[in-house]
C-alpha positions in Angstrom: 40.5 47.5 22.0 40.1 44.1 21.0 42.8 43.4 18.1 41.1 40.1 16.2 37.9 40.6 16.1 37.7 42.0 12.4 40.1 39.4 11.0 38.8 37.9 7.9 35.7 39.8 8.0 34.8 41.7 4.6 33.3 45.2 4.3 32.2 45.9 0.6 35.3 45.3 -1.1 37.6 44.8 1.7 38.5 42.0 3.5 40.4 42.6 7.0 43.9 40.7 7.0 45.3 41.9 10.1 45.4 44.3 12.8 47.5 47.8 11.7 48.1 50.1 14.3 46.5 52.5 16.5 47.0 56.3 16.3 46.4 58.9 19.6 45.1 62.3 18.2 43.3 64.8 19.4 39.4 65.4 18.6 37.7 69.5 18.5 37.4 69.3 22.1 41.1 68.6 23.1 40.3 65.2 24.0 42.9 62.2 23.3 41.3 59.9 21.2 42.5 56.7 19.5 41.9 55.2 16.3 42.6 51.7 15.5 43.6 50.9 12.0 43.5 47.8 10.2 45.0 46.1 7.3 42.6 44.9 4.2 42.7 43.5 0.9 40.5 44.7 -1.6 39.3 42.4 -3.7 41.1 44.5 -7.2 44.4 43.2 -5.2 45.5 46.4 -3.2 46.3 46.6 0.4 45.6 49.4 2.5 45.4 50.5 6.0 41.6 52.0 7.6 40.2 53.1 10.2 38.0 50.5 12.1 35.2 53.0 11.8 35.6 53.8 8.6 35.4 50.4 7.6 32.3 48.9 9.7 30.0 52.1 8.9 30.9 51.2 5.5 32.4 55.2 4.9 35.4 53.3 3.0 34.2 50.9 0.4 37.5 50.1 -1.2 40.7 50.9 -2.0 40.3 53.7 -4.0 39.1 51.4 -7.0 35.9 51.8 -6.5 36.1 56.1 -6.7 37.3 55.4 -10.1 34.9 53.6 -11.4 32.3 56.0 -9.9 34.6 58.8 -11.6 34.6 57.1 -15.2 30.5 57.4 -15.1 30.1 60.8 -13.8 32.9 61.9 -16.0 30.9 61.9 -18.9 28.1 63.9 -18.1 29.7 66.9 -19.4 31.2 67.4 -23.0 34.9 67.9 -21.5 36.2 65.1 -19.0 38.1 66.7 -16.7 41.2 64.8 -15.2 41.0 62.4 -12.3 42.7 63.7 -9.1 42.2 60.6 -7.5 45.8 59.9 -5.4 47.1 62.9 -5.7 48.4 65.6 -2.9 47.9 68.9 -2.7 49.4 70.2 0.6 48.2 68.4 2.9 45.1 67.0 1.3 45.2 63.6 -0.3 42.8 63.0 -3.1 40.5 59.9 -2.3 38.5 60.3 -4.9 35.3 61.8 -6.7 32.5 62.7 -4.5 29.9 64.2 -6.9 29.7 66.6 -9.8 27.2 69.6 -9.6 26.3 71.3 -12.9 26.4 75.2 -13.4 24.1 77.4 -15.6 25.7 80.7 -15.8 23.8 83.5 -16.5 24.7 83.6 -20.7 23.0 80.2 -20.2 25.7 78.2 -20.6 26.8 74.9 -18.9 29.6 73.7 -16.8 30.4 71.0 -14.3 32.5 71.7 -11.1 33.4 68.6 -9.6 34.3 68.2 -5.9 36.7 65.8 -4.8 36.7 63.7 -1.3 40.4 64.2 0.5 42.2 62.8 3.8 43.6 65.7 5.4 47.2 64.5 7.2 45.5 65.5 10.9 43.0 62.4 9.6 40.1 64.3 9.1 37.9 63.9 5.4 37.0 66.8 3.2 34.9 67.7 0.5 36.9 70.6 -2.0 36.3 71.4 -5.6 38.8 70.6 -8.4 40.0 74.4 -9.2 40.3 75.2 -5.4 42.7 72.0 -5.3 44.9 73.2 -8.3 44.8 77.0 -7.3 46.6 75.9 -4.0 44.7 78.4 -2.0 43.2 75.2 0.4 46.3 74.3 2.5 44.4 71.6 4.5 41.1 71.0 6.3 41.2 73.9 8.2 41.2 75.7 5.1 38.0 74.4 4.0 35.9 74.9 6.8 37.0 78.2 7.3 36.0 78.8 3.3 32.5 77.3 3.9 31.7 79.3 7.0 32.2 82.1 4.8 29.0 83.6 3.0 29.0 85.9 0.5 28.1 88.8 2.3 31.4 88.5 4.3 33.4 87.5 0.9 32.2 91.0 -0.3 32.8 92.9 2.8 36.7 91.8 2.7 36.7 92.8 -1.2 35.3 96.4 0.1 37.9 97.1 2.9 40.4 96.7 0.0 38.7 99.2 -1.9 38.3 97.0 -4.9 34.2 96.5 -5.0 32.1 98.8 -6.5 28.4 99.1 -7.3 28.3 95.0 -7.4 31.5 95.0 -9.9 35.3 93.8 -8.8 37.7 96.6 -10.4 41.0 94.3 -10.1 38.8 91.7 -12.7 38.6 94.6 -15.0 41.9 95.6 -15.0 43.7 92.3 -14.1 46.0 90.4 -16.0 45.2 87.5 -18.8 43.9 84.2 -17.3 46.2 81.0 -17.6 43.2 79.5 -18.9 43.2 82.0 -22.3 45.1 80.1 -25.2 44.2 83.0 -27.8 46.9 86.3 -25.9 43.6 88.2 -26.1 41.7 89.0 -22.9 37.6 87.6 -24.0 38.6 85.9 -27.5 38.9 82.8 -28.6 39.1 80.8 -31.8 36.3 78.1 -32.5 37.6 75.7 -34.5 33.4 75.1 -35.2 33.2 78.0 -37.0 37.2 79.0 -38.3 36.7 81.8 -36.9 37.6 84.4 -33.8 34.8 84.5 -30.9 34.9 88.0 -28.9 33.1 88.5 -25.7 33.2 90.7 -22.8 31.5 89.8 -19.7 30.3 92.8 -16.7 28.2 93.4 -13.9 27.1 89.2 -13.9 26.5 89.1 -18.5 28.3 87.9 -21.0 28.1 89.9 -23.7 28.4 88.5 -27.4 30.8 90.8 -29.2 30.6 88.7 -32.8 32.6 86.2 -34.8 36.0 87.8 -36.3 38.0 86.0 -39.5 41.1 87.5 -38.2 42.5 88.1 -34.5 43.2 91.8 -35.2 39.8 92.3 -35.8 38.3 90.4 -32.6 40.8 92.1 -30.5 39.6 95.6 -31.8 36.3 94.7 -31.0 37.1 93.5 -27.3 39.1 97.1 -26.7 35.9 98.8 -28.2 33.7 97.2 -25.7 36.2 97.4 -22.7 36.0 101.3 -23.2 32.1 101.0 -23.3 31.4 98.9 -19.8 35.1 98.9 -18.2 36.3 103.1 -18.7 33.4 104.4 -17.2 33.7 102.5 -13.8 37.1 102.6 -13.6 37.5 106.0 -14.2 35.0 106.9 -11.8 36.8 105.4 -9.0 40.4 106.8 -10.0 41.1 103.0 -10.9 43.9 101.9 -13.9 42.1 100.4 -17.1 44.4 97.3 -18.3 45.5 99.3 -21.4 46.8 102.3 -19.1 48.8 99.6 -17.5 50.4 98.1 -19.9 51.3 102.0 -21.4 52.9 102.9 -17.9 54.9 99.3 -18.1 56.2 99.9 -21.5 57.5 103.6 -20.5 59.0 102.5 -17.3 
């Protein structure tokens, strides 16, 4: 491997200083390989340490600089700006930086951006994860994520059935479960719009959101949620011998 030949040539924004290091690891076929790293200065200042190929097929641009700058554009498409991962670890995944956001229409019409992040896995190898899979720390590293995306639904749904838990197209543990981290309101499918002053109540089942009505008082909005809960959740749950959330939270306050 020759050891000067990159010296004080510049790729994008980096411009190779010195020779790094070389690392032996493994490719999928058990083969040794080596990769030879080498030391750059981007032009914001920053030095860091990549991968010849990385470098010449132009797959690293920059530091990490430039993934911000792509991040404070696409940020803004959507109303809320989500936080910038960039730099951070999560197990074993080091956030490079933003790779693209894709927006969502769900099926009560509304909008929502899930943005996936580009990440160096500590093996070496790069990975493309959403945000929420990062933070819910199910994606350990980048084994993780290949064996999510070689998952399809069909065999999502067929683990969901050997637990007992899907039925006619509906997950029973959602309808039962326990309030989301995400709810700032201590009512399951209500929220406050500060808009309006007033309490929003919804209950969502079998793939709709239903629009239960705007509530001055959070008494009120709650009734209405329980109300609808015994419409679309009782039936289904009772049909498959399954505990509604209320008859939980009896059973805990007895026990």
């Amino acid at each position: 491997m020759n050891t000067t030949d990159l010296i004080g040539k510049k790729f994008n924004k980096l411009t190779v200083i010195k020779f790094d290091r070389i690392e032996y690891k493994r490719d999928s076929k058990g083969k040794n390989r080596n990769k030879g790293y080498w030391l750059c200065r981007c032009d914001c200042g920053k030095e860091v340490s990549i991968a010849r190929n990385d470098l010449v097929t132009g797959k690293t641009k920059s530091c990490g600089c430039l993934n911000k700058e792509k991040w404070k554009k696409r940020s803004k498409i959507g109303k809320r700006r989500a936080k910038d991962l960039t730099g951070q670890r999560f197990n074993k995944l080091l956030v490079i930086g933003l790779d693209r956001v894709e927006e969502r229409i769900f099926s009560n019409g509304k909008k929502n951006n899930i943005y996936y992040w580009k990440c160096r896995c500590d093996c070496g190898e790069e990975v493309i994860v959403s945000g929420r899979r990062l933070k819910d720390g199910r994606i350990k590293d980048c084994k993780d994520v290949k064996r999510n995306e070689l998952k399809t639904y069909t065999q999502i749904g067929n683990e969901f059935k050997k637990k007992n838990i899907l039925k006619e197209g509906t997950r029973l543990d959602n309808l039962s479960g326990k309030l989301s981290k995400a709810n700032t309101s201590g009512v399951r499918g209500v929220s406050f719009k500060k808009d309006k002053n007033k309490y929003k109540a919804t209950i969502g089942f079998k793939k709709k959101t239903h629009f239960l009505g705007y509530f001055d008082n959070i008494e009120d909005a709650k009734k209405a949620r329980e109300k609808a809960e015994d419409k679309y959740y009782k039936p289904i749950l009772e049909k498959y011998g399954y505990k509604s959330r209320k008859d939980k939270e009896i059973e805990e306050e007895f026990e």
